[in-house]
C-alpha positions in Angstrom: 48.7 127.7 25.5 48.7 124.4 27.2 49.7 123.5 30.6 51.1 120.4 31.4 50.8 118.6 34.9 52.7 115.1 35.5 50.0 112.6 35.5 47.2 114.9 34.2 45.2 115.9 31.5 46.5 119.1 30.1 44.7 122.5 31.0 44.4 124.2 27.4 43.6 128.0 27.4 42.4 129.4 23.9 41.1 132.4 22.2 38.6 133.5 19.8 38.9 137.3 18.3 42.2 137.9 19.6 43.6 140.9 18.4 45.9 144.0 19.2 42.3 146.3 19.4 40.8 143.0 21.4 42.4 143.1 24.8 39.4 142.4 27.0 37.5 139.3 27.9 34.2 139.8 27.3 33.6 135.8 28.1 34.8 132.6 29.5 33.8 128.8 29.0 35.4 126.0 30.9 35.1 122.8 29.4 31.7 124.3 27.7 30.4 126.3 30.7 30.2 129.6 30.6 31.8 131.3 33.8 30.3 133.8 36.1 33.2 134.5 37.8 36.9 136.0 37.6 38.5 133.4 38.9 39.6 129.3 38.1 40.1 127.7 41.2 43.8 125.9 40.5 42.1 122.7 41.3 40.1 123.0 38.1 43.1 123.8 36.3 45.1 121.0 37.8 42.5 118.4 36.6 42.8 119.6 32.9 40.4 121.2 30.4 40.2 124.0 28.4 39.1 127.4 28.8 37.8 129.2 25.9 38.0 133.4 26.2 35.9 135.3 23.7 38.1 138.7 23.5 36.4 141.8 22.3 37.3 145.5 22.8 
């Protein structure tokens, strides 16, 4: 999924192991840092990226 902001780089949110049986996020990277949070401040996504959740069950 990519969001798109006039003027921006796009935010890009993407999965690995995304299944029907994989429905929770066991990690999160942004822009090749893991997070150690639960949320994205929208400033982050506003300056474009991409967010990498690891899904698991």
């Amino acid at each position: 999924m990519t969001i798109k902001s006039p003027g921006k780089k796009p935010f890009t949110i993407k999965t690995t192991n995304n299944s029907v049986k994989n429905i929770y996020v066991h990690s999160a990277k942004l822009n090749g840092v893991l997070l150690k949070g639960v949320h994205i401040p929208f400033s982050e996504i506003h300056k474009g990226g991409n967010l990498l959740l690891e899904m698991g069950d």
